[in-house]
N, C-alpha and C positions, 0 to 999 in steps of 0.2 A: 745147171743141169741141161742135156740134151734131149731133145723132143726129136722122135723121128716123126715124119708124114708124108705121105704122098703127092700131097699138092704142092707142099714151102719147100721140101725139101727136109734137112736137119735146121732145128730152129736150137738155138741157146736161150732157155727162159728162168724166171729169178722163181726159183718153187714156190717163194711167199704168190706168187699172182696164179697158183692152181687153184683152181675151183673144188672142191670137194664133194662131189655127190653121192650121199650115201647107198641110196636108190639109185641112182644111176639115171638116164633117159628112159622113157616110154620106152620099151620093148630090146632095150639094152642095159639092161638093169648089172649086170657082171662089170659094166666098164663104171670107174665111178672118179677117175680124174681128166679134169680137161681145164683148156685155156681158152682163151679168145685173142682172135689174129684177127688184124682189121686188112679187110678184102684188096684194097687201095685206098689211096687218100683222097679221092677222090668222090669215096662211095661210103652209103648209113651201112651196107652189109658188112656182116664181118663171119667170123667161122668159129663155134665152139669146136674147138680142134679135139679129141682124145689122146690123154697122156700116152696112154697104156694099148692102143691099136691105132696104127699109120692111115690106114683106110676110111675109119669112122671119124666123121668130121658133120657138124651141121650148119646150113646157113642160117643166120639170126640176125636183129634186128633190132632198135633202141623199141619199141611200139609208140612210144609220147612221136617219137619223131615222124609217126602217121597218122593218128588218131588224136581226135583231141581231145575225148571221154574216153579214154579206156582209165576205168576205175574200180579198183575190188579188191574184196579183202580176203584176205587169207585164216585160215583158221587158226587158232590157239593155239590147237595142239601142232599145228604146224611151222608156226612161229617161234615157239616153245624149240623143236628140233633145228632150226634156224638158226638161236640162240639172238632172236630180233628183240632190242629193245624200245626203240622208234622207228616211227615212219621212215626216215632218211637215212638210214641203215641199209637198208636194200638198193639193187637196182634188179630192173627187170628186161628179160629178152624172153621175145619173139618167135618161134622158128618159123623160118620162111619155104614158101611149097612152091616149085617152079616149074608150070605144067603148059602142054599144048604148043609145046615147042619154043618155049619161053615168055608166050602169049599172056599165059594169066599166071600171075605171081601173087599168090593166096598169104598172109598170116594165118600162125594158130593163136587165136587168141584164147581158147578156151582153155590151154594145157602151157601158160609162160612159166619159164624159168627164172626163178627167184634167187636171188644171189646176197648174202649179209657181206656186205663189200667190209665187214670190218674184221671178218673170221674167214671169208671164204667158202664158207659152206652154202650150197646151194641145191637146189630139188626143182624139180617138173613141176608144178603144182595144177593137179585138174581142179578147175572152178567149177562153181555149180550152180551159173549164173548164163539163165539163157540169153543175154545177150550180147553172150561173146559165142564167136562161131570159130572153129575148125579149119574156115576156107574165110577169113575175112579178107577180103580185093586187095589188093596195094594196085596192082594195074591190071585191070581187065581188059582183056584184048586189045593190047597194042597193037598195030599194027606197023610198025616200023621200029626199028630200036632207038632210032634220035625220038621218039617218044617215049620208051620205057625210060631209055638214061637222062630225059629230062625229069620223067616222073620222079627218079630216086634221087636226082640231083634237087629237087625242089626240098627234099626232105634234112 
């Protein structure tokens, strides 16, 4: 199958590796197929890309590969819709917030995207755990980019 986008270009992708969101993203709830394209091989970021619009793409991120307690659970009924049956069923991303002129590169961790790597089916999931933030640092005010790109390289 072909994937149009505006960053790759036209990409060739195996459907089995679509994501399935039933809900869709926070505040793009209409779009509900996407993949993930890895940034360079060089790099943790990668791009949940949309099947179904060129334009809408989000940066993400493994979170274990910056954090080393990001831990929570998800609810039943949300697990249930998942169709999760263990722990190691899932994987988890990040979306990444890149502000201040590329200065402060925030996680959300409060809103990750939960993926049952063995169906495909994946959702936003808001936590209700105030100790994940909305804006959690990956690099706070770098000030040079051979700092930022060590920062992501360390990860």
């Amino acid at each position: 199958m072909n994937v149009e986008t505006t960053r790759f270009g036209t990409l060739e992708i195996d459907e089995e590796s679509i994501i399935k969101m039933p809900r869709g993203m926070l505040g793009f709830d209409e779009y509900t197929r996407y993949i993930t394209i890895q940034h360079r091989a060089d790099t943790a970021f990668r791009w949940l890309q949309c099947v179904d619009e060129p334009a809408l793409a989000f940066v993400v991120v493994d979170p274990s590969m910056f954090t080393t307690d990001y831990d929570f659970e998800i609810s039943d009924a949300d697990a249930e819709k998942l169709e999760l049956t263990g722990e190691g069923d899932a994987f988890v991303l990040a979306v990444v917030n890149i502000s201040n002129g590329g200065r402060d590169i925030t996680l959300n961790l409060a809103a990750p995207v939960v993926v049952n790597s063995k169906n495909m089916k994946g959702m936003q999931v808001i936590l209700q755990d105030s100790r994940y933030s909305i804006k959690h640092p990956l690099v706070k005010d770098a000030t040079s980019e051979s700092e930022m790109k060590t920062a992501v390289k360390a990860a």
